[in-house]
N, C-alpha and C positions, 0 to 999 in steps of 0.2 A: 592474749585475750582476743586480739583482732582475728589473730588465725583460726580460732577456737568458732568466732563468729562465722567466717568463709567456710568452714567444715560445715555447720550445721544449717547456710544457705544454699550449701553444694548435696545435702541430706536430702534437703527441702524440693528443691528443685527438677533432684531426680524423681523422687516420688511420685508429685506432680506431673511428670511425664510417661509416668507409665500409665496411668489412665488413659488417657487421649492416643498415646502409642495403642496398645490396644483396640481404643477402640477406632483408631482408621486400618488399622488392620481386618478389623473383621470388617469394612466397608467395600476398600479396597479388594478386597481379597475376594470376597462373594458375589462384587459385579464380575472380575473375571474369573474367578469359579463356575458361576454361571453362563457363561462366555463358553467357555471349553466344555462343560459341562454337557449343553446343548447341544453341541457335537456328536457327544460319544453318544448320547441318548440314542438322535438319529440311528447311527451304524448299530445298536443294538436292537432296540425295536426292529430294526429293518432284519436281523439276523435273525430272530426270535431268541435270544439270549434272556435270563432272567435279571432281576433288582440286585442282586450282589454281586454279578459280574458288572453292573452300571456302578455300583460302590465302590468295589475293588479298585475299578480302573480311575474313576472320580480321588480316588485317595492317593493316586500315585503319585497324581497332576500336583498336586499339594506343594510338595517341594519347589517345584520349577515356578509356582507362581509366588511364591514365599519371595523369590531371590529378587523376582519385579515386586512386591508391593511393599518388605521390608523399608529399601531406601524411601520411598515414598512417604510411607505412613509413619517414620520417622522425620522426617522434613517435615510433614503438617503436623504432625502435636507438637516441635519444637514453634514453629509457628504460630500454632496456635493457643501455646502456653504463654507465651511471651505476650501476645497480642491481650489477654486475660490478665497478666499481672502489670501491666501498662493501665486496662481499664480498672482494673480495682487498688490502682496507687499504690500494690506491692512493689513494684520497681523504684519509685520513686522513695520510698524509704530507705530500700536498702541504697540507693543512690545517695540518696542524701543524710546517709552516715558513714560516706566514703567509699563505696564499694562501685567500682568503675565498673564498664561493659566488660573488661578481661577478665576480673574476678567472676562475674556471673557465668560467663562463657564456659568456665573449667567443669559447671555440671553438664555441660551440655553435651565437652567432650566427653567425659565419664558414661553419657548415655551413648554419646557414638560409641565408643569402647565395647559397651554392650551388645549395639548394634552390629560391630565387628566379628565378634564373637559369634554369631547367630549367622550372618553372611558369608563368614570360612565355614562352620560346621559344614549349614545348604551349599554351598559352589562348590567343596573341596567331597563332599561326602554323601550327603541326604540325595541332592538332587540327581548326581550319578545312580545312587544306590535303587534310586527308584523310577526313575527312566531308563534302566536296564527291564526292573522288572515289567513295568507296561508294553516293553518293545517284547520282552517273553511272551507277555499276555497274549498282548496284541498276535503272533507270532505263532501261536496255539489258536485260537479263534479262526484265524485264514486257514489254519487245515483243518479244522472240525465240520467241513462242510458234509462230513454224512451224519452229524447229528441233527444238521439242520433240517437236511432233506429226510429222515427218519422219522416223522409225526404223523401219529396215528390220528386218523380221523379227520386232516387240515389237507386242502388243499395250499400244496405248495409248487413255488416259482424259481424254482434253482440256475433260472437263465431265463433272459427274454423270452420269450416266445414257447416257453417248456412249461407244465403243469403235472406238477406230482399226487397222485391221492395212495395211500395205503389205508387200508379198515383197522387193520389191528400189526401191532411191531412186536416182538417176545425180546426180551432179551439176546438170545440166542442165535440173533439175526433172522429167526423166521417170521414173515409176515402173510400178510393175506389179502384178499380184495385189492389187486393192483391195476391203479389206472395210470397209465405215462402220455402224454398228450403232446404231441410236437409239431408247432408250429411256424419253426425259422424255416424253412423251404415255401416261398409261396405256390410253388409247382404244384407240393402234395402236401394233406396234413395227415403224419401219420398215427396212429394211438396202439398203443401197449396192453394190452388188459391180461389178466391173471387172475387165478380161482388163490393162488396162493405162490411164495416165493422165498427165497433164501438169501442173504447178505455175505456174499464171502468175501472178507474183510484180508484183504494183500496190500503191498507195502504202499507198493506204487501203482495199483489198478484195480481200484476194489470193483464190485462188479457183482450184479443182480441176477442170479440164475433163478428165471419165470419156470413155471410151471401148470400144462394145462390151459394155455392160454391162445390167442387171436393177435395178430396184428393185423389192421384197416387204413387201409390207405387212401384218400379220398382226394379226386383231382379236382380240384375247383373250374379249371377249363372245360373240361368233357365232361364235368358231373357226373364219376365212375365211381364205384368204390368195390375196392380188389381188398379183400380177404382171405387170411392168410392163419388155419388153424396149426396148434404148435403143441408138442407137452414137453420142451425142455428148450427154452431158449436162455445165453448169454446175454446180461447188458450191459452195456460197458458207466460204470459210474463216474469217474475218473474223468468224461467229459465235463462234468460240471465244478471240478476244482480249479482253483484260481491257479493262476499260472507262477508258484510261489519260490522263490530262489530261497537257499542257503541263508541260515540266519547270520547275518554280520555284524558285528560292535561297532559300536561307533562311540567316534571322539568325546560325544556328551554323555557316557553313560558309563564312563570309563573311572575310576577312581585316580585322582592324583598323582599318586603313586606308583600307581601300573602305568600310567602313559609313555614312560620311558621303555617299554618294552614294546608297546606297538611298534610295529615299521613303517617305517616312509610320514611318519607324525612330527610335528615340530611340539614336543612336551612343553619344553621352555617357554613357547609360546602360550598354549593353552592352563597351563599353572597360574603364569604373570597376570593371562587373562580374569582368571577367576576370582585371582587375589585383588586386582582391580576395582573387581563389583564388590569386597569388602571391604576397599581401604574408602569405597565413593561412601557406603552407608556409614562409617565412621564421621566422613567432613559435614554429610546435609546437615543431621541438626545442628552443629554452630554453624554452619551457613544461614540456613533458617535465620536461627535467634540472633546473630550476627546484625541482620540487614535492621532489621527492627530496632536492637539495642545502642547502634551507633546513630540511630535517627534522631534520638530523644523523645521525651513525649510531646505528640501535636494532637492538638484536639478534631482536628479536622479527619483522624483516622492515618490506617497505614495502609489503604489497598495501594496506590503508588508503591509503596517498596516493597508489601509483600505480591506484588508482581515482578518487581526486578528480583526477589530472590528463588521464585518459580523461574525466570527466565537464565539466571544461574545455574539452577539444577540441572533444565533439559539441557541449556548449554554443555554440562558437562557429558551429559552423555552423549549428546551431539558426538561431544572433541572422540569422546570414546570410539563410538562405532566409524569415527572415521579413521583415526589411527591403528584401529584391529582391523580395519580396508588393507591400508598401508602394508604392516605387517604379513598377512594373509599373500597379499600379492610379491612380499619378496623385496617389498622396494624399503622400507626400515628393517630395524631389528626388534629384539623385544621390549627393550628400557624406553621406545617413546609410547609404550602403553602407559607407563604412569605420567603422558603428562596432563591428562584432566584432573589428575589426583594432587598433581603441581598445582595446578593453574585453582584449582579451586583453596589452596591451604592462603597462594597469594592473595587471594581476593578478600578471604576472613583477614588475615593480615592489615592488607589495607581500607579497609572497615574499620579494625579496631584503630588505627591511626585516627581515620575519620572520625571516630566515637570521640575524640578526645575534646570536640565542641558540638551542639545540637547542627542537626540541618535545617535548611531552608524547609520551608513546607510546601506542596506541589510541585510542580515535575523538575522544575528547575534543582531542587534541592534533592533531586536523584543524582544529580553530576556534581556540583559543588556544595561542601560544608560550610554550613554560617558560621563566622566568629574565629575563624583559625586567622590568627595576625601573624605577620612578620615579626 
């Protein structure tokens, strides 16, 4: 019967945390959504790019910020549930028909469990899968610059000092009414004009054969201007592309399983790494619920310890980034990346020891438990 009871407080439990998971999720998630977001906006407006390339790319980011705000928004709804069933004297019920902090704690793991689940998919799979495709995106966009500079009717700025106008573009690469305005020589500024022109599109130098047309040179020193009638001139386009290397993969975009095939990569490292960020989102919620549940109840509140259990968290990833230093640099191997995954199972551990009497109340009763006798 007892067990019958712990099954269906470990039911209860999880339920209750999927709410509040949730909703720090979509919290989390959409101030740095917004964050990165703001970003790509920029370099898009700025390319003239449309709303579904800003989508496209917004939807990639998705995974990689999933993998930072999972642990997180897991850690405040265990926190935050805990702190709720403290104020509305659910705790103290099932307390006090015998069900200790350990028993409580087993929904918690079960929701990390979940959380683990979701944190290998994203590290080992999602967030590869799709920070490959962005650096694609991305990677097409930096050479699309004669779509950019191809707009009828718009003055445009393909480089400092450069101003592009066409009247009308065909498909076909024929256009008309060309004005090209160049102003990086302060010497001379010289202008382009065209009754009409053609785009011929090559691999590595595509290039504007004018027609019919003037170039004007105008010295700003001697205030000359030398004109220059033409009915077939070359222009070279290929000045105004970015100066773009060979697509390369890299280590973050790489699937788990392929890593072993890159060369000159430390696989073992980058795996251990990853598995890392979801053996952490497995421990926060009993971390969390852990700090709260070994306090007992104090009427005065629990910001005192739910601040030492924020200050656990980033601790741990503190220990993280600094042991993937270590490694990185050659000076460990890869087994001390699990030790914030160590160091934080110890800390739930000795909590629940702690749990086994209420603490003190106020700061003192952060360091030692009331009532544990010899």
């Amino acid at each position: 019967m007892r067990r019958s009871h712990v099954k269906q407080l470990d039911r209860y439990v999880l339920r209750q945390l999927i709410g509040p998971f949730l909703f720090f999720m979509m919290i989390f998630g959409g101030i740095l959504w917004l964050n990165q977001a703001v970003r790509i906006l920029d370099v898009i407006v700025r390319n003239g790019h449309s709303g579904a390339i800003f989508a496209e790319l917004s939807l990639f980011l998705l995974p990689k910020l999933m993998e930072t705000v999972v642990p997180v928004a897991a850690f405040s709804a265990a926190v935050f549930l805990t702190n709720r069933m403290y104020s509305e004297a659910e705790l103290l019920v099932f307390m006090g028909v015998g069900h200790g902090p350990a028993n409580i704690t087993t929904a918690f793991l079960a929701f990390g469990g979940i959380c683990f689940v979701i944190m290998l998919t994203l590290t080992h799979w999602a967030t590869p899968m799709a920070l490959g495709k962005f650096q694609d995106r991305q990677y097409e966009m930096n050479r699309e610059y004669l779509t950019q500079l191809l707009k009828a009717g718009e003055f445009v700025s393909p480089e400092a000092g450069v101003t592009v106008f066409f009247g009308q573009v065909s498909p076909n690469g024929a256009i008309s009414d060309v004005i090209i305005n160049d102003r990086r020589e302060p010497s001379a500024v010289v202008t382009h004009t065209a009754n009409e022109g053609q785009i011929i599109r090559e691999a590595n130098a595509p290039k504007l054969v004018l027609k019919k047309g003037s170039i004007q040179q105008f010295f700003p020193k001697t205030r000359t201007l030398s004109i220059i009638q033409f009915d077939g001139l070359n222009y070279d386009l290929s000045q105004f592309s970015n100066d773009i290397e060979e697509r390369t993969t890299l280590i973050a975009e790489t699937f788990s399983w392929n890593l072993p095939s890159l060369p000159g990569v430390s696989a073992a490292q980058e795996i251990h790494s990853r598995t890392v960020k979801a053996l952490l989102a497995f421990v926060v919620p009993s971390l969390g619920a852990i700090v709260l549940l070994s306090a007992g109840y104090s009427r005065s509140g629990f910001f005192l310890r739910i601040t030492l259990g924020i200050g656990f968290m980033l601790g741990a990833n503190a220990v993280r980034g600094f042991v993937e230093g270590f490694v990185e640099n050659g000076t460990a191997g890869w087994p001390i990346l699990y030790t914030p995954v160590v160091l934080a199972f110890v800390v739930i551990l000795v909590m629940l020891r702690l749990g086994q009497a209420p603490w003190k109340s106020g700061l003192l009763g952060l360091l030692s438990p009331n009532g544990i006798r010899k």
